[in-house]
N, CA, C and O of each residue as an XYZ file, in Angstrom:
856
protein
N     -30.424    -26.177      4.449
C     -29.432    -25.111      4.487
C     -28.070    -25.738      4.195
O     -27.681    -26.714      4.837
N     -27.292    -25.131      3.150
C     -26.063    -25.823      2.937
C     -24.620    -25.079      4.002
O     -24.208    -23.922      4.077
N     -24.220    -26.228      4.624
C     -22.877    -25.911      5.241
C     -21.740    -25.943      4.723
O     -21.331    -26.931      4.114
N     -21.034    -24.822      4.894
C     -19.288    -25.518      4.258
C     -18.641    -25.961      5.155
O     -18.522    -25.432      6.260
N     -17.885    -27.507      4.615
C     -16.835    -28.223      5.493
C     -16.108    -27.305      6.168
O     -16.027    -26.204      5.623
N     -15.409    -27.489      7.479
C     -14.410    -26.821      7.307
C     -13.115    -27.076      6.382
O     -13.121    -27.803      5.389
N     -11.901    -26.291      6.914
C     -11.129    -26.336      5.955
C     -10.157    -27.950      5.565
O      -9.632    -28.496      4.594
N     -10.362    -28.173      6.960
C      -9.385    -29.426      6.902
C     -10.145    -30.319      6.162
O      -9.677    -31.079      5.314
N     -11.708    -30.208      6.579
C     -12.530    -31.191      6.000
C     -12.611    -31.268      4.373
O     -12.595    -32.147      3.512
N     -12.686    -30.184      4.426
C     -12.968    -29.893      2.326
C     -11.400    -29.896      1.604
O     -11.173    -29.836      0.395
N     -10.346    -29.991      2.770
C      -9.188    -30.390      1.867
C      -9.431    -31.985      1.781
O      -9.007    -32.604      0.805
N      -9.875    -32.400      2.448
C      -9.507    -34.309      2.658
C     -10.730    -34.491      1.640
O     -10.715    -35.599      1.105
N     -11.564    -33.833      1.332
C     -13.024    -34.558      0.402
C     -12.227    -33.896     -0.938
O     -12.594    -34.473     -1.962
N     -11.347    -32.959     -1.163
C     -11.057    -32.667     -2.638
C      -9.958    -33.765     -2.741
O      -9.635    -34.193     -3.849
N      -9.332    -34.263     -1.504
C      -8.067    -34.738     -1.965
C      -8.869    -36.294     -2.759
O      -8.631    -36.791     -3.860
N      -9.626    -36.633     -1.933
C     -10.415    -37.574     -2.163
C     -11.031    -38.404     -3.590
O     -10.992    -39.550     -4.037
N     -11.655    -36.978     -4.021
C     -12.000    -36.852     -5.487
C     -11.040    -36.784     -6.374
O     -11.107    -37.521     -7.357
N     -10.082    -35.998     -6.233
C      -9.523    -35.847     -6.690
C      -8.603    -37.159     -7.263
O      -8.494    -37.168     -8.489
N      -7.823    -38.437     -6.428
C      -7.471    -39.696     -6.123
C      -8.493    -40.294     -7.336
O      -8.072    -40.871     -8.338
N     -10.089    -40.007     -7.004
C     -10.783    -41.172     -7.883
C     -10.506    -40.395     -9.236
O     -10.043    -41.220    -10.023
N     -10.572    -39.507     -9.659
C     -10.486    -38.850    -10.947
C      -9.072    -39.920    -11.748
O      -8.137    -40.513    -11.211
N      -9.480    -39.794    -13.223
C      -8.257    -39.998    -13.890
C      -6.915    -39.357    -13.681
O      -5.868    -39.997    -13.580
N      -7.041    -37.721    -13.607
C      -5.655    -37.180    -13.582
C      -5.654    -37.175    -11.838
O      -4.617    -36.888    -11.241
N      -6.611    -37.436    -11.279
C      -6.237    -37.787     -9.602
C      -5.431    -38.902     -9.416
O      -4.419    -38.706     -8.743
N      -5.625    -40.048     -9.851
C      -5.364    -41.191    -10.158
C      -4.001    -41.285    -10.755
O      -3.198    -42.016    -10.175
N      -3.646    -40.693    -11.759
C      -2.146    -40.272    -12.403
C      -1.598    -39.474    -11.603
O      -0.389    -39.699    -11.669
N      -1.843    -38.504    -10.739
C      -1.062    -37.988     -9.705
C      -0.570    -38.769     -8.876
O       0.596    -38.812     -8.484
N      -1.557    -39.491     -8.547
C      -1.226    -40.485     -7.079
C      -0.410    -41.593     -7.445
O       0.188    -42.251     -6.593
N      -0.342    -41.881     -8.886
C       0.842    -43.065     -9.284
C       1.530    -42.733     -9.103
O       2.249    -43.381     -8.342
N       2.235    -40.847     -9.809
C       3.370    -40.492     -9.841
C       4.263    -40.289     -8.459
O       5.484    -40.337     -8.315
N       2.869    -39.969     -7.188
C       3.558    -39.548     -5.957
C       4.043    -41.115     -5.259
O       4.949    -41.300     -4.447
N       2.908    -42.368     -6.008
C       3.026    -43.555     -5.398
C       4.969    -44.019     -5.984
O       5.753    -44.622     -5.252
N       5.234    -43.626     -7.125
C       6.469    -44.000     -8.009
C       7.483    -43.287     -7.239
O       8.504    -43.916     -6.958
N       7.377    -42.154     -6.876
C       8.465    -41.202     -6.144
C       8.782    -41.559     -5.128
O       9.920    -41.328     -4.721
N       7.423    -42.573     -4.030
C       7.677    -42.238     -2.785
C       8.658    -44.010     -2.849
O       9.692    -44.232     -2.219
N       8.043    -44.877     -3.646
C       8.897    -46.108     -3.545
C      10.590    -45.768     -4.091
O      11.558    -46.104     -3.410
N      10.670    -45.294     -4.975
C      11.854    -44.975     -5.822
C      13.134    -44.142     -4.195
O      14.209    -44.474     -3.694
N      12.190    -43.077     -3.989
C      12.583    -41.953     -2.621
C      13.096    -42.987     -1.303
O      14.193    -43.034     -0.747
N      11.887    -43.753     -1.063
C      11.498    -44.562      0.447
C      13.196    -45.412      0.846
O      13.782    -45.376      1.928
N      13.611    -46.072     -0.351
C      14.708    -47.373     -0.286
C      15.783    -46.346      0.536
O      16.198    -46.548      1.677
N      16.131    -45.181     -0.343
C      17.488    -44.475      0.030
C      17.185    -43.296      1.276
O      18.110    -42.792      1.912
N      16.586    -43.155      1.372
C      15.831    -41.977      2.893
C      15.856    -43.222      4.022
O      16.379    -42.974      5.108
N      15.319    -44.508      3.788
C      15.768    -45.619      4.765
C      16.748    -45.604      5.126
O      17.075    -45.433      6.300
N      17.692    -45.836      3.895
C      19.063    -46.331      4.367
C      20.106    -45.020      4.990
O      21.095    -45.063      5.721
N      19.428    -43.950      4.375
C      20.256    -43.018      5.178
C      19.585    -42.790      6.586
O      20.262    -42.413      7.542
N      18.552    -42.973      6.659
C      17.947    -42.422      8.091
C      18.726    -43.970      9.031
O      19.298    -43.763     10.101
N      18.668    -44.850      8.680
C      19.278    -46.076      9.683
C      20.685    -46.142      9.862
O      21.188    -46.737     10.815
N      21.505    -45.411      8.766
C      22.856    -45.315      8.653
C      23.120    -43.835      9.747
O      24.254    -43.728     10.212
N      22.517    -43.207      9.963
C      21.958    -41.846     10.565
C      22.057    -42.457     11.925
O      23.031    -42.330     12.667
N      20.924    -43.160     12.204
C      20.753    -43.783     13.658
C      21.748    -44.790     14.591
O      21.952    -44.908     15.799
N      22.362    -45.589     13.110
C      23.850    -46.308     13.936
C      24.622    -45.458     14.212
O      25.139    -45.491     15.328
N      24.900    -44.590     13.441
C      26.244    -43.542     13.816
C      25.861    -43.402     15.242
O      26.525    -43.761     16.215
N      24.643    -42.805     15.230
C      24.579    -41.921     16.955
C      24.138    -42.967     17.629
O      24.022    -42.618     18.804
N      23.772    -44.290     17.461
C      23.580    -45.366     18.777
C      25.258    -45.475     19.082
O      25.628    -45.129     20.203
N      26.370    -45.994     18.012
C      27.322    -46.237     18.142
C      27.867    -44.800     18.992
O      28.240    -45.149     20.112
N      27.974    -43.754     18.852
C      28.378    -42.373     19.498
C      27.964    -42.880     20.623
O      28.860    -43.372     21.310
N      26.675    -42.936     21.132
C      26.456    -42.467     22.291
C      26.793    -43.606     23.238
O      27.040    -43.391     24.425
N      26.800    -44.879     22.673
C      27.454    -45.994     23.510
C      29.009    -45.875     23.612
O      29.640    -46.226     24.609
N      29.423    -45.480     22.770
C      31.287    -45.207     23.158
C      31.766    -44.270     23.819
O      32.869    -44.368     24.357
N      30.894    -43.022     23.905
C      31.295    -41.909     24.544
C      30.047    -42.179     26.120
O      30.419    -41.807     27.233
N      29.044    -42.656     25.977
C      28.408    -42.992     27.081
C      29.953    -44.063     28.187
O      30.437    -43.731     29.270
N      30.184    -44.903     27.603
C      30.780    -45.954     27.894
C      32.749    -45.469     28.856
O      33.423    -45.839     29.818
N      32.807    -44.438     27.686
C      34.157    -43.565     28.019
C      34.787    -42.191     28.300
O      35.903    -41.676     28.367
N      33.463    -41.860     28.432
C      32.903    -40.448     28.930
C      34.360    -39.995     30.177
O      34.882    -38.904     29.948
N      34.882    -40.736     31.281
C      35.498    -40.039     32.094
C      36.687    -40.654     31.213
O      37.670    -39.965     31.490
N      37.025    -41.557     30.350
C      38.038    -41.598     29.615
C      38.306    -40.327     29.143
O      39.339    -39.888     29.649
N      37.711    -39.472     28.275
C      37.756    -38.606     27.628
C      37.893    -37.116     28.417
O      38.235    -36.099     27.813
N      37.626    -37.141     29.628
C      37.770    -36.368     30.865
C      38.682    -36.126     31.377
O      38.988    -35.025     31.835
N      39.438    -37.324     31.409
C      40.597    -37.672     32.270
C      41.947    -37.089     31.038
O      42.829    -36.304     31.387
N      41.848    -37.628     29.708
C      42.409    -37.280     28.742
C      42.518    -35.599     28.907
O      43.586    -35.005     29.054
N      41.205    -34.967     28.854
C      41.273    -33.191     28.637
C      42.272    -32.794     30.221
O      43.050    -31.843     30.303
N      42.040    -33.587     31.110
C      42.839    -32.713     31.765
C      44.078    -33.332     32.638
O      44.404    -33.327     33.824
N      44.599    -33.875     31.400
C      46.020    -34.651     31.591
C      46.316    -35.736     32.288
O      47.514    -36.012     32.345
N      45.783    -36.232     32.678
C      45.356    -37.603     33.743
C      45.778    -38.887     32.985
O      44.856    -39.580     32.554
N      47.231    -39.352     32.735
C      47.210    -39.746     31.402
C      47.385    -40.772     31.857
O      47.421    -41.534     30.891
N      47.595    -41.595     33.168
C      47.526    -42.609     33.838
C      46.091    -42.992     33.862
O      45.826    -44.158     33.569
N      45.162    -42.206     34.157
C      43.917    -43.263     34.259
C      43.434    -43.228     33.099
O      42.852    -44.294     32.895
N      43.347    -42.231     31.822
C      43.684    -42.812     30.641
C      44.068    -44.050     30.201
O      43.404    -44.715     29.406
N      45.285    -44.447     30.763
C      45.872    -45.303     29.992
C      45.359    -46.236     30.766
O      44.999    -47.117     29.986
N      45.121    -46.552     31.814
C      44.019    -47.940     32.717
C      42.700    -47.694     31.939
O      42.302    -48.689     31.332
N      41.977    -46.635     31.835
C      40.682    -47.277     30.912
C      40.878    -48.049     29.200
O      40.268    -48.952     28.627
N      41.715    -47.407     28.918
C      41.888    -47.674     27.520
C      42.545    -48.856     27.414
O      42.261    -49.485     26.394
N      43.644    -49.556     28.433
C      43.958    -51.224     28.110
C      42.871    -51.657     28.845
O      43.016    -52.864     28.652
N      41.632    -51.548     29.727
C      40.627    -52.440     30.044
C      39.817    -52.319     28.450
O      39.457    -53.444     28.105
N      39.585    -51.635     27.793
C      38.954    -51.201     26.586
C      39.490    -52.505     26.140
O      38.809    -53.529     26.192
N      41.357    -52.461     25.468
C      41.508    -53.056     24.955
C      41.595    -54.686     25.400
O      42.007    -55.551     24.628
N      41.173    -54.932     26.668
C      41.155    -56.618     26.808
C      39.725    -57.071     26.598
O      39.317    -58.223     26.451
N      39.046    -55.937     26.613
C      37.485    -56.313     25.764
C      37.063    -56.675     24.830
O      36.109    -57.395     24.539
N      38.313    -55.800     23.934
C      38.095    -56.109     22.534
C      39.401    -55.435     21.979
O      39.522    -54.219     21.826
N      40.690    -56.694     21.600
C      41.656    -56.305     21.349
C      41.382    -55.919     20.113
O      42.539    -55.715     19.743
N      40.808    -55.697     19.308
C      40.464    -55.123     17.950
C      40.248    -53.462     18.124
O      40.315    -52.627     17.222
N      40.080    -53.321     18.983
C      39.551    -51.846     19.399
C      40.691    -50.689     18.852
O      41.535    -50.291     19.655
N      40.678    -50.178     17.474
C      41.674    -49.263     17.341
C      41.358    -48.107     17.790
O      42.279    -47.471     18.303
N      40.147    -47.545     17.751
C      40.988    -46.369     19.054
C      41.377    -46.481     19.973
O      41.837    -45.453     20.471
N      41.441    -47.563     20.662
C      41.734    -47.658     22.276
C      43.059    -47.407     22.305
O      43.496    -46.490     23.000
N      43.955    -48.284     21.463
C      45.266    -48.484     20.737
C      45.577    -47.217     20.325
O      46.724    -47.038     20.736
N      45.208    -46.228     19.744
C      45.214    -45.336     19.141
C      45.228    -43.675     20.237
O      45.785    -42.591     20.063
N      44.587    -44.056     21.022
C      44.252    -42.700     22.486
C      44.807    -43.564     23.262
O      44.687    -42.822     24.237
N      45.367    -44.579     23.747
C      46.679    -44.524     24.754
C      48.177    -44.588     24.109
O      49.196    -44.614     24.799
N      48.158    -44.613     22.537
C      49.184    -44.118     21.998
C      49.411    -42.724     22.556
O      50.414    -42.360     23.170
N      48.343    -41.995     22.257
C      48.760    -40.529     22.663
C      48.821    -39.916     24.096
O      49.098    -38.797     24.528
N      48.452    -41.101     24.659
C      48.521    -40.498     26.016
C      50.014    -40.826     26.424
O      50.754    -39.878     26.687
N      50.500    -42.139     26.492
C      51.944    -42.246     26.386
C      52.497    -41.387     25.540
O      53.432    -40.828     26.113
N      52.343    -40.954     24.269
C      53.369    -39.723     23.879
C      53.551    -38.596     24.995
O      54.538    -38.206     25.619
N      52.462    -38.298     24.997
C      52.425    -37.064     26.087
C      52.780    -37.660     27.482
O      52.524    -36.921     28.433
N      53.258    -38.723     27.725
C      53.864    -38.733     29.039
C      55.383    -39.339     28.244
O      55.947    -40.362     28.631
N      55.680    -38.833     27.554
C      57.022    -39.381     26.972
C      57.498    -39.920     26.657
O      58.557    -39.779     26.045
N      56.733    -41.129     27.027
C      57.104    -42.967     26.733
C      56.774    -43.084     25.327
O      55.592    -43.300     25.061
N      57.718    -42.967     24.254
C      57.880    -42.984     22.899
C      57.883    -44.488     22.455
O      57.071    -44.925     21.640
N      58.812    -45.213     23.025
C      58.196    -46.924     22.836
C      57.123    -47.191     22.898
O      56.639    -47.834     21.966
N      56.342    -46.827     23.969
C      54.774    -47.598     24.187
C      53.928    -46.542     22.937
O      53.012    -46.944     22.219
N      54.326    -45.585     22.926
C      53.053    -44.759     22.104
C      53.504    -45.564     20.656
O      52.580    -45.896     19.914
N      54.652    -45.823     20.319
C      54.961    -45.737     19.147
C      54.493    -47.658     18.825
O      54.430    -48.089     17.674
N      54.238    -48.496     19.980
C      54.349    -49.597     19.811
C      52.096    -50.054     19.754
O      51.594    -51.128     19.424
N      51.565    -49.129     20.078
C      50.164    -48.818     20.214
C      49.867    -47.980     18.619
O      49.031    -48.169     17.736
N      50.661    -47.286     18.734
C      50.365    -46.627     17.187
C      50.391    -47.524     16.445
O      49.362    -47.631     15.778
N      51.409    -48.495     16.198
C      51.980    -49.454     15.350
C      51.016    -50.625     15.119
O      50.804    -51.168     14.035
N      50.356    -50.994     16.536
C      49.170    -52.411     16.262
C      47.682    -51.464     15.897
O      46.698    -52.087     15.499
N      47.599    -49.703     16.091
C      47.096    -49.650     15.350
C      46.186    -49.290     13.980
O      45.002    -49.291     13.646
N      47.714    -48.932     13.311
C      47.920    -49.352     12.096
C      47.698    -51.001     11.269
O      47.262    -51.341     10.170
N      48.136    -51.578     12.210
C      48.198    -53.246     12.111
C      46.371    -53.234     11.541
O      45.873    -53.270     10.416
N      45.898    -53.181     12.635
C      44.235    -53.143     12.342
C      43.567    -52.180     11.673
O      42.338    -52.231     11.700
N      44.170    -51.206     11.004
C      43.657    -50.574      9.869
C      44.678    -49.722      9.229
O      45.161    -48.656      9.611
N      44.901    -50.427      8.167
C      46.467    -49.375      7.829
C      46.023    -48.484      6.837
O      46.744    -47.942      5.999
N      44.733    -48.343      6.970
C      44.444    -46.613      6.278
C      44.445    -45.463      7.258
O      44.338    -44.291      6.897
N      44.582    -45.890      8.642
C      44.661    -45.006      9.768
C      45.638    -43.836      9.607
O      46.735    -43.864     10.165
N      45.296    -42.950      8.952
C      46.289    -41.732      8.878
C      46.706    -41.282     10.103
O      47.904    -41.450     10.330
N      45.993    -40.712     11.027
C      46.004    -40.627     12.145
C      47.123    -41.000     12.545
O      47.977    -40.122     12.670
N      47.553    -42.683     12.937
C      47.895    -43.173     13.932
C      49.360    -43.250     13.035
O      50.267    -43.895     13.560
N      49.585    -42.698     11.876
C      50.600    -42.444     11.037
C      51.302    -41.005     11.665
O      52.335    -40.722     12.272
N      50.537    -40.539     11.330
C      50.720    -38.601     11.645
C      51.771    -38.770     13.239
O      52.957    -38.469     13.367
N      50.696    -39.430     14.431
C      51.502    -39.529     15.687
C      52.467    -40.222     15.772
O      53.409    -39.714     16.380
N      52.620    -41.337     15.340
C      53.879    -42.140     15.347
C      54.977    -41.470     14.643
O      56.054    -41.927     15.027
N      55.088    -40.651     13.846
C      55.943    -39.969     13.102
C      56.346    -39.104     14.207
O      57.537    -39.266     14.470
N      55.743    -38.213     14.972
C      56.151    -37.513     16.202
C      56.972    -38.275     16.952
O      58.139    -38.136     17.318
N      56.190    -39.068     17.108
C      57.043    -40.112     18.284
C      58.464    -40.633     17.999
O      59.499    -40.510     18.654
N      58.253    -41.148     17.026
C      59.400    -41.251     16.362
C      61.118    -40.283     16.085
O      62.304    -40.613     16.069
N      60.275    -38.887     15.890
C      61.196    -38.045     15.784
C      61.547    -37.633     17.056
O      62.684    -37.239     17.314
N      60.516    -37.704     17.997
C      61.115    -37.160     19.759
C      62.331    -38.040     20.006
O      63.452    -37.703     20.387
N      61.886    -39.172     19.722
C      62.982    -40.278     20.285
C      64.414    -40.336     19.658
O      65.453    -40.662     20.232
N      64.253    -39.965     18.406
C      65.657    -39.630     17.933
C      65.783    -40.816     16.598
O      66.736    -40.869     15.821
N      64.653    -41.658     16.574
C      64.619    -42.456     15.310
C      64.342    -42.006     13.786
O      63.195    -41.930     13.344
N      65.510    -41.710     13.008
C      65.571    -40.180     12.697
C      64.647    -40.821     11.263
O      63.775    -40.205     10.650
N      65.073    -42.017     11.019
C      64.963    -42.667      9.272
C      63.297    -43.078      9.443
O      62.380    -42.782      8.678
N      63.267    -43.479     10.093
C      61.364    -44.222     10.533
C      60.780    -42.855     10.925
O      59.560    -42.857     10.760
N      61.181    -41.872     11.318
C      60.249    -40.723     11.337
C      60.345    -39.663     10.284
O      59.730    -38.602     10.390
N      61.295    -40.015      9.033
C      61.349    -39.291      8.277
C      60.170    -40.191      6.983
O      59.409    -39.748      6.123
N      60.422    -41.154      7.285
C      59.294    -42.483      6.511
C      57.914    -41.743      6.749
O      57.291    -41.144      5.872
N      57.349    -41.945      8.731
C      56.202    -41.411      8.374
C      55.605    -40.246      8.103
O      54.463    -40.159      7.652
N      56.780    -38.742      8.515
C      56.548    -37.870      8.275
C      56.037    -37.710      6.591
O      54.898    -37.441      6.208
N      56.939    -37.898      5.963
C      56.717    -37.895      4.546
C      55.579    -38.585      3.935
O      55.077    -38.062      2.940
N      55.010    -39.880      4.465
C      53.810    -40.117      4.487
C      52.936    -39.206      4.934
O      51.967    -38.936      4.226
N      53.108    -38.600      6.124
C      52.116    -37.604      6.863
C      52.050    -36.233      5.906
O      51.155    -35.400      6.047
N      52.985    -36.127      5.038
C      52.712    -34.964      4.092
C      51.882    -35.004      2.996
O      51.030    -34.180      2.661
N      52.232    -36.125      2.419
C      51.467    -36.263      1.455
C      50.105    -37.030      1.447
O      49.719    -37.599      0.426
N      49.370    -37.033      2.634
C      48.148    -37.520      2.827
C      47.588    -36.277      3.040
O      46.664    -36.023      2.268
N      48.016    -34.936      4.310
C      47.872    -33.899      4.692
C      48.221    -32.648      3.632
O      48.780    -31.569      3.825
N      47.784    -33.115      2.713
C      48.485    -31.877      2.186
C      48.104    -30.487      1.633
O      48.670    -29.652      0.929
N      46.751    -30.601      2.327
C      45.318    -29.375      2.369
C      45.351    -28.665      3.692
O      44.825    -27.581      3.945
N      46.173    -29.574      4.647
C      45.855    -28.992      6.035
C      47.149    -27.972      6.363
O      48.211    -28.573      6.529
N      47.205    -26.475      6.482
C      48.404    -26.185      6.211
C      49.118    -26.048      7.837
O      50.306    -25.800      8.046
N      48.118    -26.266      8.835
C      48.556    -26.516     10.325
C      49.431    -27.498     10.424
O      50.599    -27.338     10.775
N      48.812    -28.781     10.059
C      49.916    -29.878     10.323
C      50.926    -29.978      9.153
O      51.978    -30.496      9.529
N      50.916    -29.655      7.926
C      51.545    -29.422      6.805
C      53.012    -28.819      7.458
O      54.048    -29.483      7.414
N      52.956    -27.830      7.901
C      53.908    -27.199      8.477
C      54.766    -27.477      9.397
O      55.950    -27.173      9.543
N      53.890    -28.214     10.124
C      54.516    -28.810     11.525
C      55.418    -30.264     10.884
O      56.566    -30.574     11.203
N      54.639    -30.902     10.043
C      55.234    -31.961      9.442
C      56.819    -31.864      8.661
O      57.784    -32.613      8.511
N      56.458    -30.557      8.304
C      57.815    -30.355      7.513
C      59.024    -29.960      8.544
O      59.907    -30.811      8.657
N      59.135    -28.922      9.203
C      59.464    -28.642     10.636
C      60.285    -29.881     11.033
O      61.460    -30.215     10.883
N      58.831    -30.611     11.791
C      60.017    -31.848     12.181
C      60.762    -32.868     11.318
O      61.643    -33.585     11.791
N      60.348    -32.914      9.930
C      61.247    -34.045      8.940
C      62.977    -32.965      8.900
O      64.174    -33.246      8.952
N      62.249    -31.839      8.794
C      63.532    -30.908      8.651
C      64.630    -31.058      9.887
O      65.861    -31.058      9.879
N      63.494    -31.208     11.128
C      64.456    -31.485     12.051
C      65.027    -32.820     12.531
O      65.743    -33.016     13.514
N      64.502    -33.816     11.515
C      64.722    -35.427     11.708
C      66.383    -35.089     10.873
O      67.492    -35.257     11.380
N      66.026    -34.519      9.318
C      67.046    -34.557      8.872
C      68.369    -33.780      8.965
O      69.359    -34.086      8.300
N      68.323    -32.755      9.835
C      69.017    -31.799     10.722
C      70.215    -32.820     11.529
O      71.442    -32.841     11.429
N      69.252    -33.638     12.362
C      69.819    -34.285     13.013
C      70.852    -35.592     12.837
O      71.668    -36.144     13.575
N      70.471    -35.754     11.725
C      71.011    -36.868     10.664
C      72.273    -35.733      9.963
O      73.244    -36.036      9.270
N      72.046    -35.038     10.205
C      73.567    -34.341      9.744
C      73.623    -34.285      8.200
O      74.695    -34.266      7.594
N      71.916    -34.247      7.344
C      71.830    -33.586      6.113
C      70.634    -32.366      5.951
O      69.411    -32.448      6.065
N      71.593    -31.105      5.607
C      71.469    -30.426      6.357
C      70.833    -29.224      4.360
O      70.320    -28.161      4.010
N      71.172    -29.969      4.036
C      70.545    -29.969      2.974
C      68.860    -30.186      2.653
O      68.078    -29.431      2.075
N      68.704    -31.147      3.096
C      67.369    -31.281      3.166
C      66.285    -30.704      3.978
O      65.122    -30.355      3.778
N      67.430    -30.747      5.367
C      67.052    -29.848      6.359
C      66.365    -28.656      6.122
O      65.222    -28.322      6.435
N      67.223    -28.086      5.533
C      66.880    -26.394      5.091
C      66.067    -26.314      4.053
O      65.529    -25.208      3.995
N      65.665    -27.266      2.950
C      64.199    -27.250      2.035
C      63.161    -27.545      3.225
O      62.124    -26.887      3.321
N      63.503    -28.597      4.153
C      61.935    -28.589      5.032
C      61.694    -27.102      5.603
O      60.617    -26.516      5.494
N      62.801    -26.588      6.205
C      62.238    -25.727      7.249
C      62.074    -24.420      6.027
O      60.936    -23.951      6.017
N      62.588    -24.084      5.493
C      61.688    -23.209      4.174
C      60.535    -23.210      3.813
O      59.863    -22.179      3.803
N      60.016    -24.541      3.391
C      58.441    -24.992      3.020
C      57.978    -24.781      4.514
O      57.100    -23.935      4.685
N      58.401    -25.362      5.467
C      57.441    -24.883      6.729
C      57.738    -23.415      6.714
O      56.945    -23.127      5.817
N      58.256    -22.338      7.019
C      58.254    -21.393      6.537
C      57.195    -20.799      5.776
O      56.430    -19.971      6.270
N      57.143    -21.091      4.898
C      56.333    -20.737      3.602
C      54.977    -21.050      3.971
O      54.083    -20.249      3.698
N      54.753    -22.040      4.514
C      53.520    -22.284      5.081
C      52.641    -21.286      6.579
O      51.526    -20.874      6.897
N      53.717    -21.310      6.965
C      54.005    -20.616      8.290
C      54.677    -19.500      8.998
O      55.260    -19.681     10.067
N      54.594    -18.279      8.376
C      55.960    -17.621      8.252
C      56.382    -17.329      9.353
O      57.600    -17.216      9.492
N      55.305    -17.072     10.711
C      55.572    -16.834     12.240
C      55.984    -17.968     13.090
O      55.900    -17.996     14.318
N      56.607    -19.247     12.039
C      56.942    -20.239     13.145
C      58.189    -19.766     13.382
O      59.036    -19.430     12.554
N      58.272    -19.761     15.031
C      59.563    -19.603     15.365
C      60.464    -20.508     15.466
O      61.610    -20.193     15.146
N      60.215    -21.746     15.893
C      61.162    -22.568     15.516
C      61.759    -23.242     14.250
O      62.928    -23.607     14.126
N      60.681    -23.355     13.253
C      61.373    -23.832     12.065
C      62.490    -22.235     11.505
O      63.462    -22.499     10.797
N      62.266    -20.902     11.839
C      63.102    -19.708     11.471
C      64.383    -19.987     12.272
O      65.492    -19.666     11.847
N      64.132    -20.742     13.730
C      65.245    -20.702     14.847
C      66.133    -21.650     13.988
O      67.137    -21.009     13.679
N      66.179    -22.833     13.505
C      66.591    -24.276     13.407
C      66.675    -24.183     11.726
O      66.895    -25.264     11.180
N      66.518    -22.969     10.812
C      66.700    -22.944      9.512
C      68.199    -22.111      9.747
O      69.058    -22.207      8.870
N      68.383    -21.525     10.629
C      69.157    -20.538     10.416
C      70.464    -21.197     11.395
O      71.568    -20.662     11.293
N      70.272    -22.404     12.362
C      71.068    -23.517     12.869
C      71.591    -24.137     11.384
O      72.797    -24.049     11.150
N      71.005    -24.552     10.714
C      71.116    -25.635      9.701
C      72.077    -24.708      8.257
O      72.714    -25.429      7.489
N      72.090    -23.433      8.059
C      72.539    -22.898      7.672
C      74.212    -22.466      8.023
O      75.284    -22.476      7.417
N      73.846    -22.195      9.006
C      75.303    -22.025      9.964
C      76.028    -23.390      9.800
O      77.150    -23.251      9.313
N      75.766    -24.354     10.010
C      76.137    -26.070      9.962
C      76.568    -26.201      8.919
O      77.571    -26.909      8.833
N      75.924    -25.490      7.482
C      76.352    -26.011      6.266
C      77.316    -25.001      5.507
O      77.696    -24.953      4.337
N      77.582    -24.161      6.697
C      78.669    -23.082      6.433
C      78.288    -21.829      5.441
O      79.142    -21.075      4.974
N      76.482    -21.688      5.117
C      76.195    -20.535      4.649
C      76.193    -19.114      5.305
O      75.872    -18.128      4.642
């Protein structure tokens, strides 16, 4: 009495035959050619895949109440995890980089601006640590070095129309303060233009106007 395989079975006996056949045989080169050609770059992305998130989960495993303490203003124990960070590994630019900002936000414009600065030192493609130091800079009243990085910060940013705006804003108000008032009033226009509900670049366009006797 003849039985039929089941299904799984009579797929694995056709695949089978199929393999010894000539055009079985030419299939299986072509899938053998694809899968070596395929295999090299599916590696390297699947392992490039797996460092990212070993590296994630050990830095945020590692700084988890860092990042805690940061969300809810705690900018002192912030700034104690992040210089133990950095005597671990003074190379560490974010560490340098997130107690920059935690000193901004506690006001201390020297230290943020002197953390921003080393690090840049260790990667001076760090836009980032450009963008904040330019803040810092302008809080403090260092009108020429924050008009430097602002203007850097524009023209790296210049898709983002959030910080775009804000950038112009404060160069406008770097150069406000510098008592050219000229320039002033092209920044806070373009922020404007970007932004039309900012109230302060409308408040401080229409200061800068008055100043220049329009």
């Amino acid at each position: 009495m003849h039985m039929e395989a089941p299904d799984g079975v009579k797929h694995s006996e056709n695949h089978f035959l199929e393999s010894t056949s000539f055009f079985g045989r030419e299939k299986m080169k072509k899938r053998a050619f694809l899968f070596l050609v395929a295999s090299p770059v599916l590696l390297a992305a699947a392992v490039l895949l797996a460092a990212v998130c070993i590296i994630w989960q050990d830095w945020s495993g590692r700084h988890h109440k860092t990042l805690e303490y940061l969300f809810i203003g705690d900018y002192d124990k912030v700034i104690a995890d992040l210089t133990q960070a950095i005597r671990l590994n003074p190379n560490n630019v974010f560490a340098y980089q997130w107690r920059g900002s935690a000193y901004y936000d506690k006001r201390d414009y020297d230290r943020a601006i002197a953390d921003y600065t080393q690090a840049i030192r260790l990667n001076p493609n760090n836009d980032r640590a450009y963008k904040y130091r330019s803040l810092a800079y302008a809080d403090k009243g260092d009108y020429d070095n924050a008009i430097a990085d602002l203007t850097y910060a524009i023209l790296f940013d210049s898709d983002d129309v959030w910080w775009l705006s804000r950038y112009y804003y404060k160069r406008g108000k770097a150069y406000a303060d510098k008592g050219d008032y000229d320039m002033a009033i092209a920044d806070y226009e373009v922020a404007l233009r970007l932004e039309p509900n900012s109230i302060l670049a409308e408040f401080w366009l229409e200061k800068a106007r008055q100043a220049r006797g329009w």
